[in-house]
N, C-alpha and C positions, 0 to 999 in steps of 0.2 A: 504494500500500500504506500502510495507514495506517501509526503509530508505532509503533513495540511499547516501553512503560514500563520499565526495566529497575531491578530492586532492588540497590543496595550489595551485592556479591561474589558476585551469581548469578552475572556470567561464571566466576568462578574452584570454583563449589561442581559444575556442570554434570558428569555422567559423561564419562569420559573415552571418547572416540569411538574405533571401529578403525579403523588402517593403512587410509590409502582406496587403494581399485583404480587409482578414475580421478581425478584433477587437471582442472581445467579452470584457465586461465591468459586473466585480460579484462586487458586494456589500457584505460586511464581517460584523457582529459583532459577535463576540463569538461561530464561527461554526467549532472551532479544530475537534471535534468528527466526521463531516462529511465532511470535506476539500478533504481530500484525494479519497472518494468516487466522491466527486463531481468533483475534477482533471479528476482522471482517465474517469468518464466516459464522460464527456467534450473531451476530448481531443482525446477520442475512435471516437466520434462523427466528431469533427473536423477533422483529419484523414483521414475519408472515404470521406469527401468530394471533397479530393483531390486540396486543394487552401491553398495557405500561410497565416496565421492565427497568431493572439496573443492573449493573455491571460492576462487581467490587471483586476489583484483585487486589491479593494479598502477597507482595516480595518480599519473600523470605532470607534476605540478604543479600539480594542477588550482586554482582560483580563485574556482570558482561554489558552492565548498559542497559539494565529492562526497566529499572524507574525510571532513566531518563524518555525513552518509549512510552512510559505511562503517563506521564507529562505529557510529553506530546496527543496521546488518546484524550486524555481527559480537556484538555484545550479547547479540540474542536469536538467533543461531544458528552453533554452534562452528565448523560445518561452513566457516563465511568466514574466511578469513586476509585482509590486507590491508598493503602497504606504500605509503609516500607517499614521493616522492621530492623534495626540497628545492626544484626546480626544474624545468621542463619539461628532458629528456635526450632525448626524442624516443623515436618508437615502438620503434624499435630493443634499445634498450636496456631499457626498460622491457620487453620482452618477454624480456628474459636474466632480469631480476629476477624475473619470475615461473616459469618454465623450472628456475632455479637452485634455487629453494622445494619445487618439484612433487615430492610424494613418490609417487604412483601409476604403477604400471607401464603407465600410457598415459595421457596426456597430450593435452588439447584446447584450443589455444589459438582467441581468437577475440576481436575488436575488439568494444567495448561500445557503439557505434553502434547498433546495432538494424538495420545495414545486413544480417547476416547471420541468420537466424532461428534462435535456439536450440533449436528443435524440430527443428532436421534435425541434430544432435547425435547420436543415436543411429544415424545413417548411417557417419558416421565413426568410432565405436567398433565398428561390426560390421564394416568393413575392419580395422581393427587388429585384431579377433578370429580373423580369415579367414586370418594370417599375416602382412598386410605392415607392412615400419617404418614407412612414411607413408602417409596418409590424406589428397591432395593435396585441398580444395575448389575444385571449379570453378563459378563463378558462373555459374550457367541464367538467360538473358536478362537480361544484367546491364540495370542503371537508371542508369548514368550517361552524363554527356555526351560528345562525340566529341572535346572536348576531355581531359577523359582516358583516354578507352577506344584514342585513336590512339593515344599514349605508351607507354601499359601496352603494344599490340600492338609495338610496335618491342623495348620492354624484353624481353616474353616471347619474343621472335622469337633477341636478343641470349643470352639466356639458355639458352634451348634448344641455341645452338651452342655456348656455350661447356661448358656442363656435358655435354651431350651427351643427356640426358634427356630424351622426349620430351614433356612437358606442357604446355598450353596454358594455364596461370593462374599463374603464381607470385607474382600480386601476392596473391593472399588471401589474408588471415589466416585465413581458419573453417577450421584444419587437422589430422588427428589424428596424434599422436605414438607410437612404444615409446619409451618412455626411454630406452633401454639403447642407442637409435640417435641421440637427442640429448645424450647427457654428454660426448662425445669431442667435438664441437664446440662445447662453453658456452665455450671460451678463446676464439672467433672469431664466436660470436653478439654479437651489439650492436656489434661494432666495424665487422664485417659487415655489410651489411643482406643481405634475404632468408635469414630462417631455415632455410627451406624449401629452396633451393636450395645451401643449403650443406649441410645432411644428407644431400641427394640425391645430394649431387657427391662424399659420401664413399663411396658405393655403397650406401646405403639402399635396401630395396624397397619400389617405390610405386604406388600405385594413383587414378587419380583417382575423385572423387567429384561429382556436381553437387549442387551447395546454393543453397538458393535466394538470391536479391538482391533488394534493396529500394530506392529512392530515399535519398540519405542524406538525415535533418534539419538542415535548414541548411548551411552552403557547406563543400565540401572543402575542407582542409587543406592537400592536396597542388595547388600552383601550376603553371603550364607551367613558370617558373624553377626550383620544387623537383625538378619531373618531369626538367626538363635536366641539374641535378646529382645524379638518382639512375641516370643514364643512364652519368655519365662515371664515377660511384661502382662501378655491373656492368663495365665496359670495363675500371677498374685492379683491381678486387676478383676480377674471373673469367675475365680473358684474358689470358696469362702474358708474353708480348711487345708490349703495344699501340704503344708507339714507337716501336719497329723496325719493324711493319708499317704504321706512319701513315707514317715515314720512306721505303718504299720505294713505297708508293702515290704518295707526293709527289715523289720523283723521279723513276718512270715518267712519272708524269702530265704534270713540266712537262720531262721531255727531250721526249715525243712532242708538246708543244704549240707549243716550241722549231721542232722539226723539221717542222712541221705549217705553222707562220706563216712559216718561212724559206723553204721551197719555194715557198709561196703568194705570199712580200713577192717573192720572185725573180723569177716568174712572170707577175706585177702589172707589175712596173718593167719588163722585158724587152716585154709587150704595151702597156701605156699610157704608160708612161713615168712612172708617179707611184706611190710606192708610200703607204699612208697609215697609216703607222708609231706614229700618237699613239695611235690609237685601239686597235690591236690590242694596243699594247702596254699601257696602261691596263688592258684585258679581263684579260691575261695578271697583270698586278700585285694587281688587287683579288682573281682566283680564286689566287692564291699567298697570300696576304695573310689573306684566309678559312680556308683549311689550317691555316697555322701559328696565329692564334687557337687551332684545335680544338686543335690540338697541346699550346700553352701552357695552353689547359684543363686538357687533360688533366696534364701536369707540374705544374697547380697542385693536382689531389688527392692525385698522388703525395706532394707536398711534405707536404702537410698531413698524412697519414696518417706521415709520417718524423716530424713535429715531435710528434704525438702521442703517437708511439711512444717517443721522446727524454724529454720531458718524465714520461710515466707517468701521466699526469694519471686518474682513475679513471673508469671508462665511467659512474656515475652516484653523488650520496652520497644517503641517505634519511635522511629527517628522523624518521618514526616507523613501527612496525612492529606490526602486532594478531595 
């Protein structure tokens, strides 16, 4: 798209626009190269819908030049709000910022990737039309690797049982909102992760929806290492006793292993007369030994989310706001 020239206090002489219906909520870091694509054909979409709409994106830090882009958007068209946040806070959070802003009584958030196409936009407003609080996106043939598409399947598998919900995607961001079902959890969005799953788990009604997927441009963000601590992040965030049930896995597990090698070691020395004690016991200490790792994992995001909570520190600050 090309520039649009803007005159000294045309932003501020501009008619003042109505109350919009619908919000749409992007999440930014470092997406200068495809902004303008993703404007345009956003707002192609919105358009046809024929309903008062806004546009808040949220920069998550970004570094390649995407506020100064959103400057330029916001210039020549009121309908863009825009905040930057002083530092990368992560998607999380940056999706409260935008959430917090939404003044439409439905609400669409969605990552500025270009992974999800803005044109199946008006899918997920005609479920929130239809009655329900959420408009789950489920990604039709997703495009990524089996390195993350495993992860996400254990995550949504985790998810599912603890919430009790039945949906199959919770990783997507392309998702439609009512407001009025996300304001009761803006206190636990962004400290949270999965927005989604936390409106659901407050008994929201939801529907899924398929949206299309696309290959992302250039490498995901999310690591097997981030994937592992957003694993143990659903475990202490969404299932109300995890140490208690890791504690009693683990002492079933090593009384009957106990019981299992001592019959065995009995058995051994009684018929051969040798029993060979280093090796089972070895087996026995590294699969003890592994557990408790997960364990202390897991206690260390307990911990972390305690000292967070202690300190007060604020879920994100912003530097400037359009």
């Amino acid at each position: 798209m090309a520039e649009t020239e803007v005159l000294p206090g045309e932003a501020t002489e501009r008619e003042e626009l109505p109350q919009p219906d619908l919000s749409v909520v992007v999440t930014l870091l470092n997406e200068a190269a495809t902004l303008d694509e993703l404007y345009e054909r956003t707002t192609r979409t919105l358009q046809a819908l024929g309903r008062p709409y806004e546009l808040i994106f949220v920069d998550d830090g970004s570094t390649d030049g995407t506020f100064a882009a959103l400057e330029r958007l916001h210039a020549a068209d009121a309908r863009v709000r825009a905040v930057r946040f002083k530092r990368s806070f992560g998607q999380h959070p940056a999706m409260h910022a935008g959430l917090a802003r939404a003044r439409g009584d439905i609400v669409v958030t969605m990552d500025g990737d270009l992974q999800n196409p803005p044109e199946d936009l008006p899918r997920l407003v005609e479920a929130i039309d239809a009655g329900y609080d959420v408009a789950s996106g489920r990604r039709a043939a997703r495009r990524d690797s089996w390195g993350r598409t495993l992860p996400s399947w254990l995550i949504n598998g985790m998810l599912r049982r603890f919430t009790g919900v039945p949906i199959t995607d919770f990783g997507c961001a392309f998702n439609g909102y009512r407001r009025s079902a996300v304001e009761p959890m803006l206190g636990a969005i962004g400290r949270q992760k999965f927005t989604k799953a936390l409106v659901v788990s407050g008994g929201a009604s939801v529907v899924e929806v398929d949206v299309g997927h696309a290959a992302r441009r250039g490498q995901s963000r999310y690591s097997p290492l981030r994937l592992t601590r957003l694993a143990l992040h659903v475990l202490a965030g969404f299932w109300p006793q995890p140490i208690q049930w890791a504690g009693v896995v683990l002492g079933v597990v090593c009384t009957l292993a106990a019981a299992v090698l001592g019959l065995y070691g009995v058995w051994y020395w009684l018929d051969r007369g040798d029993f060979p004690g280093p090796l089972f016991g070895g087996t026995a200490i590294v699969f003890v030994l592994g557990v408790q790792g997960f364990i202390l994992a897991l206690v260390g995001e307990y911990l972390g989310r305690i000292q967070r909570e202690v300190e007060r520190r604020p879920l994100y600050t912003i530097e400037r706001e359009l």
